[in-house]
C-alpha positions in Angstrom: 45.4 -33.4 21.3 45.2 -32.8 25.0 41.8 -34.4 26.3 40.8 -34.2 30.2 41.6 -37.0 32.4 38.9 -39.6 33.1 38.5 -39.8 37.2 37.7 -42.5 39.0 35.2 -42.0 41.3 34.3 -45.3 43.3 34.6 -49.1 42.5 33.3 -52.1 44.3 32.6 -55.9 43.7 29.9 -57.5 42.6 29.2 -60.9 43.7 26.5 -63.3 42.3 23.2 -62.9 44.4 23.3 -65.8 45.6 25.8 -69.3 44.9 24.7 -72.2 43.2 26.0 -75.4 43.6 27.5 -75.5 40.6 29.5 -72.3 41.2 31.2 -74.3 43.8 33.2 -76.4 42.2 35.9 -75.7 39.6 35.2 -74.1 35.9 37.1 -76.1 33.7 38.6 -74.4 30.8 38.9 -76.3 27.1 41.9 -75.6 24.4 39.6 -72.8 22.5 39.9 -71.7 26.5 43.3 -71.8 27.3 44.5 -70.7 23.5 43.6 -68.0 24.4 45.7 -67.2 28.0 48.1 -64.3 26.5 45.6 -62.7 24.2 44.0 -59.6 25.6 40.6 -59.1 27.3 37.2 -58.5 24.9 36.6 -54.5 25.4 33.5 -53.3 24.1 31.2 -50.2 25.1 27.9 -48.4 24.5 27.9 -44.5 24.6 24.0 -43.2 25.8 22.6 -40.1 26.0 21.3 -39.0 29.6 17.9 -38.6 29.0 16.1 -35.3 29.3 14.7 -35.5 32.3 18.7 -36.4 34.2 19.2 -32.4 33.9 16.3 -31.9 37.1 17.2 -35.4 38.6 20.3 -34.4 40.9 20.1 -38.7 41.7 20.1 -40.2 38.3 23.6 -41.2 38.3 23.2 -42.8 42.2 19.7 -44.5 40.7 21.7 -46.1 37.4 24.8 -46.8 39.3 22.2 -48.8 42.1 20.3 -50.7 39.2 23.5 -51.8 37.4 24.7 -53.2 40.7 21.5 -55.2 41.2 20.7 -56.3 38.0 24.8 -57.4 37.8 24.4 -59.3 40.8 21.4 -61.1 39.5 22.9 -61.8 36.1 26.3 -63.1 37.8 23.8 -66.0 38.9 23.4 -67.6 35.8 26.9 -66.2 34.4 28.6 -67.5 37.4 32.2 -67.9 36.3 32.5 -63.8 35.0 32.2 -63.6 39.0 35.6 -66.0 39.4 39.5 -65.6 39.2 41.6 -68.0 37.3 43.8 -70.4 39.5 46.8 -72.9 38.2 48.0 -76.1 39.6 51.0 -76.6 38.3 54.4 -79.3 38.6 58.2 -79.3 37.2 58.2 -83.1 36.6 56.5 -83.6 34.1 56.1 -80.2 33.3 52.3 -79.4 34.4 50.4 -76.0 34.0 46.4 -76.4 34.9 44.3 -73.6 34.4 40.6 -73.1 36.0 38.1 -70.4 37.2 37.5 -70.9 41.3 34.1 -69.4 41.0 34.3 -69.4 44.4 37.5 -68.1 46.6 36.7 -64.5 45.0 35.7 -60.6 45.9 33.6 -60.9 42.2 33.5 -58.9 39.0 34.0 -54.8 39.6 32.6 -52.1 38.8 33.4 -48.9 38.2 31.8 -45.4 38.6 33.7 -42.5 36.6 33.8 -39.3 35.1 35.3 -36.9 32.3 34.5 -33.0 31.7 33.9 -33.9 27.9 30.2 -34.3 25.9 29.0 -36.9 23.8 29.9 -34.5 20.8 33.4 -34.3 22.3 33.8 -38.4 21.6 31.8 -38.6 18.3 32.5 -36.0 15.6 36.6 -36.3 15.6 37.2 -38.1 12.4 39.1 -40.5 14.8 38.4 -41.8 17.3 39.4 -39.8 19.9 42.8 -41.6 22.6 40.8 -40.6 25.5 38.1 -43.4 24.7 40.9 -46.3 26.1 40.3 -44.7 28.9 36.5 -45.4 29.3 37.8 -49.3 29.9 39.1 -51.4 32.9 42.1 -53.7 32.7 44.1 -51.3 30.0 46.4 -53.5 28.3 45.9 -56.8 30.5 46.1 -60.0 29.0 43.7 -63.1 30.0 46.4 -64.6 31.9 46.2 -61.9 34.5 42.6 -63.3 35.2 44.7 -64.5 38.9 44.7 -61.6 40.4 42.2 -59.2 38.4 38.5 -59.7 37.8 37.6 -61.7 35.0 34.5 -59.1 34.4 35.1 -55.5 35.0 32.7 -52.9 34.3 33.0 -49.0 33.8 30.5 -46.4 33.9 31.8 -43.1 32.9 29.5 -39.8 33.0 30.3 -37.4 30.2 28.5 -34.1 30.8 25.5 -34.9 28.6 25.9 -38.8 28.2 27.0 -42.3 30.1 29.5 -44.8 28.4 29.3 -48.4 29.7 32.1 -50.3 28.9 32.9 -53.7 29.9 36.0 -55.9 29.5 35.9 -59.2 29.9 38.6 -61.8 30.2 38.3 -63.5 26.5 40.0 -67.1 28.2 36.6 -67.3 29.9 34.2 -66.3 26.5 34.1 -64.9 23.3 32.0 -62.4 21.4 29.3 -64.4 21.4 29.1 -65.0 25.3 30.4 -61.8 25.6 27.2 -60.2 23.9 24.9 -62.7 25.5 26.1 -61.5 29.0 25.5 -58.2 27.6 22.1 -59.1 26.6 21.0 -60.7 29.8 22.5 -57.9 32.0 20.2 -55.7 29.9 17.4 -57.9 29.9 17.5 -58.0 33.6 17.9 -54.6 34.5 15.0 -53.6 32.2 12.5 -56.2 33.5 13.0 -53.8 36.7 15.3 -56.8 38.1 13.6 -58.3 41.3 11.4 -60.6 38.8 13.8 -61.8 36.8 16.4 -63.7 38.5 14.8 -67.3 37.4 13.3 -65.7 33.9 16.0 -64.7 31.2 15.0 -65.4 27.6 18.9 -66.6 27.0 20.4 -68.6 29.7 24.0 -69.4 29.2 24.7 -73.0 28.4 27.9 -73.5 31.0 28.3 -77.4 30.5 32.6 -77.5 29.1 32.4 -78.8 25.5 35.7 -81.1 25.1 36.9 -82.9 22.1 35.4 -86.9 22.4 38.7 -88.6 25.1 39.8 -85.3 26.5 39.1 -83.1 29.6 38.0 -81.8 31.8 41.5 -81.4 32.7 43.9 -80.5 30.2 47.5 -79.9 31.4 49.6 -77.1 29.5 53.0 -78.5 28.5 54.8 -75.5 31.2 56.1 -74.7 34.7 55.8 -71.3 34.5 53.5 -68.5 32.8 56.6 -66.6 31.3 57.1 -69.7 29.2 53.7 -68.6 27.3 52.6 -65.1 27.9 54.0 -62.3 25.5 52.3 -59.2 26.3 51.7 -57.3 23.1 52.0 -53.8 22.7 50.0 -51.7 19.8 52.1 -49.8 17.1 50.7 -46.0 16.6 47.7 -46.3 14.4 44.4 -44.3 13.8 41.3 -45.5 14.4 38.4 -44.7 12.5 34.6 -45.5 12.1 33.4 -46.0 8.8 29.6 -46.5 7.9 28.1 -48.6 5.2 24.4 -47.7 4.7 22.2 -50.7 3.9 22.1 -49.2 0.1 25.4 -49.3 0.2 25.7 -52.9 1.2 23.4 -53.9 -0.9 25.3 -52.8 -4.3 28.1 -54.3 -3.2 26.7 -57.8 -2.3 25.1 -57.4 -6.1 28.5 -56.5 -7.5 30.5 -59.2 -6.2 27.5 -61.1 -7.1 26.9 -60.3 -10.7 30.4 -60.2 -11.5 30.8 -64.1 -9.9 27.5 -65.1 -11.7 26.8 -66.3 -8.9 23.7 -65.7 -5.7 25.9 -67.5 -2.7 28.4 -64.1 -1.9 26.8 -62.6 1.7 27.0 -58.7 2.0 29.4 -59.3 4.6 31.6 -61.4 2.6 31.1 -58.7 -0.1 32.3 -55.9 2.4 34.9 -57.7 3.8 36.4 -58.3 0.0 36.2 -54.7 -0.4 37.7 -53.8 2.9 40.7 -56.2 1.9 41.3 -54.9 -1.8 41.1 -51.1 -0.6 43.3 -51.4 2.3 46.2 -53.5 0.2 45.6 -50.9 -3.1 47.0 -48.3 -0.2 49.9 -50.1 1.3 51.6 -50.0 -1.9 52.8 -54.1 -1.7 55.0 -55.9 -4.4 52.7 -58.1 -6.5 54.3 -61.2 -5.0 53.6 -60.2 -1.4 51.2 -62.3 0.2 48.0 -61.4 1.8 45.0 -62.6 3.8 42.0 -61.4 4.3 41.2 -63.5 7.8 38.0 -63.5 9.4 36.6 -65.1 13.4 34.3 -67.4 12.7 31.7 -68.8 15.1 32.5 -72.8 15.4 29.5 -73.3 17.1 26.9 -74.3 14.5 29.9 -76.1 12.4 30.0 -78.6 15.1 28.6 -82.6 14.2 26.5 -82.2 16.3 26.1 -78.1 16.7 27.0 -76.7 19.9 24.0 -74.3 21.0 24.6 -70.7 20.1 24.2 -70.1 24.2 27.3 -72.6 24.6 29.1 -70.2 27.0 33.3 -70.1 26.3 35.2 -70.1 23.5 34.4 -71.6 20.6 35.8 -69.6 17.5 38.4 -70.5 14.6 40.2 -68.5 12.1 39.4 -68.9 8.4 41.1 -66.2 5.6 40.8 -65.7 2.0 44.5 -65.5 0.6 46.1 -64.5 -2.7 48.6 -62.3 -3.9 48.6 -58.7 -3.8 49.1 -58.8 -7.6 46.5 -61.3 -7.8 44.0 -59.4 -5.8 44.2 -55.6 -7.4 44.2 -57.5 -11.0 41.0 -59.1 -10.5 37.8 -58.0 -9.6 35.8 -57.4 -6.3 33.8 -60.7 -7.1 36.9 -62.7 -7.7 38.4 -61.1 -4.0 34.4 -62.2 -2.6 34.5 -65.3 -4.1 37.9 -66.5 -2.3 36.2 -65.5 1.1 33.1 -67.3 0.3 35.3 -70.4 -0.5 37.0 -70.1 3.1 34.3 -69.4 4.8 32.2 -72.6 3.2 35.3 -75.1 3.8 35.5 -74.0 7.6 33.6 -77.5 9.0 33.5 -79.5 11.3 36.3 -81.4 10.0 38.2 -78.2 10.0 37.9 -77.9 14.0 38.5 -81.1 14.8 41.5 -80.9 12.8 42.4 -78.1 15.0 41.9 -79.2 17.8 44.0 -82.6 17.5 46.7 -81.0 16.4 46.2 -78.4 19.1 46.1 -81.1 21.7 49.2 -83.1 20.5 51.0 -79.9 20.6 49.2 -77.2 22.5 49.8 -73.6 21.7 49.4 -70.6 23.2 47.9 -67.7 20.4 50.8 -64.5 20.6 49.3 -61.8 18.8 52.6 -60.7 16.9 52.7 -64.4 15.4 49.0 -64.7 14.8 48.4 -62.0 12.3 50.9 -60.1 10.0 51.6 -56.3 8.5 50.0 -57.3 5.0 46.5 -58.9 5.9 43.5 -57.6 7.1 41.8 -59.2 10.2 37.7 -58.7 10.2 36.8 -58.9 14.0 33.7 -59.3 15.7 30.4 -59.6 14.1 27.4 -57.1 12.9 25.2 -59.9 13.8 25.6 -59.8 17.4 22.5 -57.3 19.3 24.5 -54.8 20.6 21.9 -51.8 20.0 19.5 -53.9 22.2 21.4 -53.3 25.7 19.1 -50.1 26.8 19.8 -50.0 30.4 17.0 -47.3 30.9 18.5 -44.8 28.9 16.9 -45.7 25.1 18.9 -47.1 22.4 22.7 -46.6 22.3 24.3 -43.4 20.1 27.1 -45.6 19.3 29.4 -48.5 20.0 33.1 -47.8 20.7 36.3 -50.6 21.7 38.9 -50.4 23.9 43.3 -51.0 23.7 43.1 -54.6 23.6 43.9 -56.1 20.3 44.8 -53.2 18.0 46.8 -53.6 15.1 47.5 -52.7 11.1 44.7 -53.6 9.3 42.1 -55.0 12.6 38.9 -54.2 11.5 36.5 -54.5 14.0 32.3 -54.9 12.7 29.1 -53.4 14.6 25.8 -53.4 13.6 24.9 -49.9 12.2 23.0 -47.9 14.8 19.8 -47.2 12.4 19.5 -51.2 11.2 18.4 -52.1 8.1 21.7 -54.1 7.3 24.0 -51.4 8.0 27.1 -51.9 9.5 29.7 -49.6 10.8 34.0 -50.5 10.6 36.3 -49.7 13.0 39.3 -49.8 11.1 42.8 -49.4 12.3 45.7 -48.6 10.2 49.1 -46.6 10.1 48.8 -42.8 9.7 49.7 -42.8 6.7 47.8 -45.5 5.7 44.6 -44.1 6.8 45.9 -41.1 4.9 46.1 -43.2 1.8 42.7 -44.9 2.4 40.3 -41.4 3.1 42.3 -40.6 -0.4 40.8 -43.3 -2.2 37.9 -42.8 -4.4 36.6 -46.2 -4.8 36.8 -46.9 -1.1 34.8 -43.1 -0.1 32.1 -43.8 -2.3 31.0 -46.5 -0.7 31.8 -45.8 3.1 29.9 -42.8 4.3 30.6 -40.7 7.4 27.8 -41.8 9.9 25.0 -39.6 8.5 22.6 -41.4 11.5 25.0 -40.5 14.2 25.2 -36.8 13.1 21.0 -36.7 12.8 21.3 -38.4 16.7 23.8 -35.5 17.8 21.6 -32.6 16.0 18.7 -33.7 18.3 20.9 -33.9 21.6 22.5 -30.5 21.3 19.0 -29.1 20.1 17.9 -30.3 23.4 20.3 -28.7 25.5 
């Protein structure tokens, strides 16, 4: 399908409103950090209606695009390094690669003002989600490393004719989705509180002190002379990409089911969910019973730390835990039995777990390639439902929807948001082979729990009612 072409209208840099002392010196980065170098940038986005009262307001656009800027600026003060570029040191003998953020030799994060000749309906009622949408994001197809010559933060505002999408990609060597969403959540914060009074006053402030492993840092050299010795930039097979809604009744059943047929009360309803997700997708790619397959999921190493890291620690701190059995295996039992064996690797990710990591990450340290870190036969549950991502307003009400960008698309990446009506609900972004999705929409057990988003299509009645 031929969509229109999104235009860029103006960008410019945002610097913090004013520089701290700390944002002087260097940002050191730790091994979650620099893991994490060739990997692509976190791309996430909120699609909001213009309100009613943008139809008479020939300046609404100029107003939003002015109150971004300033509430940016002043949220750049406390998240200080998203303002940076990344900068190496590095030597041929030994072989010495050092990685930082100079906070301080930089033009800032951008920002960009855009638009596309297409309406809210436009992006939400294909059944996929429609190309043009990669389009609504900075940095298309960068990985972190590029961080030396792009922004680390980048943010786009693109007018639709009856809506505003505000995506932001942000380089995932400096944070992960939880500092991504805490950014998110303070930018919100602070352009809400009307911004002037809120430059000392946000209910989250980042925690930016480095967390190292006890000996190491702040300095950690990387084993090369030259970035081509680690950076593999990846490049997404043809997929679909589809949004799939589970109501909180719907959750709820299958939380009990895995349950009851566990006898057991410890199975979350995302565990639940993310069983299902794994059994449906390998019942419809047809594997050999001896194939192998995970069902993997990010998982927050923060409070798994001895002692806990505070959930405002502001980096990387993530691991990867997965569920694995045979494809035989997991179609011959049932969905508890599937539940059960992501419980169990959910519950053994400790702290002796990460710290196992990371030793073995120091003594040989390693670069994550996307085409090595997950395979063709697993299914990779990303993000988190947890995370506020309906409570970023920006003067416009609550969000319609959430959408992603390019960056880290793949058979079988299933990608979690919080439903947009609450309750437990939580919408999948599921990405899969055309024929694959094919198989999947065809499967009964799979449709009768997912549900086209019944919410989103109550939002849209309204909006086009009000046109």
């Amino acid at each position: 399908m031929n969509y229109p072409t999104v235009r860029q209208i103006s960008e410019c840099f945002i610097k913090p409103q004013y520089a701290s002392q700390d944002s002087k010196l260097p940002y050191y980065l730790t091994p979650w950090d620099l893991a994490m170098l060739s990997a692509q940038y976190i791309q996430k986005g909120l699609l909001f209606a213009k309100p009613p009262e943008a139809k008479h307001d020939e300046d609404f656009m100029a107003d939003l695009l002015e109150g971004l800027k300033e509430s940016l600026s002043l949220a750049l003060v406390h998240f200080y390094p998203l303002a940076g570029r990344l900068a190496t040191v590095k030597s041929e003998n030994p072989a010495s690669y050092w990685v930082f953020v100079d906070c301080d030799n930089s033009p800032g994060a951008k920002l960009i003002y855009a638009a596309l000749d297409m309406t809210i309906n436009d992006i939400l009622s294909p059944v996929d989600v429609p190309l043009v949408v990669q389009s609504f994001f900075d940095h298309h197809k960068a990985v972190n490393h590029d961080g030396h010559t792009l922004s680390l933060l980048s943010i786009q505002v693109t007018e639709l004719l009856d809506g505003v999408f505000i995506g932001c990609s942000m380089n995932h060597a400096i944070g992960d989705g939880t500092s991504y969403w805490n950014f998110f959540n303070m930018w919100s914060e602070i352009f809400q509180k009307k911004r002037g009074d809120s430059v000392n006053a946000i209910s989250r402030p980042p925690v930016l002190e480095r967390w190292f492993p006890p000996g190491h840092g702040p300095i950690i050299n990387l084993p090369f002379t030259h970035h081509d010795q680690f950076i593999c930039r990846f490049e997404s097979p043809k997929l679909r990409e589809r949004m799939f809604h589970f109501t909180s009744e719907s959750m709820a059943k299958l939380k009990a089911k895995a349950n009851a047929e566990c006898n057991t009360t410890k199975i979350s309803s995302f565990q639940a969910l993310s069983a299902f997700v794994w059994r449906a997708i390998t019942r419809v790619r047809g594997l050999p019973p001896d194939q192998t397959t995970s069902c993997r999921l990010a998982t927050n190493c923060r409070p798994r730390l001895n002692p806990p890291l505070s959930q405002e620690y502001f980096g990387n701190s993530i691991g990867l835990t997965k569920g694995i059995a045979t494809a035989g295996e997991l179609l011959e039992h049932d969905l508890g039995w599937a539940a059960w064996q992501v419980h169990e690797a959910v519950v053994s990710f400790t702290h002796k777990t990460v710290e196992s990591w990371l030793d073995s990450w120091l003594e040989s340290p390693e670069i994550y390639q996307l085409e090595k870190t997950f395979d063709p036969f697993s299914v990779m549950m990303g993000s988190s439902p947890r995370f506020n991502k309906y409570g970023n307003e920006f003067g416009m009400g609550k969000a319609l929807a959430l959408r992603s960008g390019y960056a880290h698309k793949f058979s079988g990446k299933v990608t979690s948001y919080p439903g947009p009506e609450g309750g437990g609900s939580i919408d999948l972004e599921v990405c899969l082979p055309p024929d694959t999705m094919s198989a999947l929409e065809s499967d009964k057990d799979f449709m009768e729990a997912a549900s086209t988003t019944t919410y989103l299509s109550s939002q849209l009645d309204t909006i086009l009612l009000n046109e």
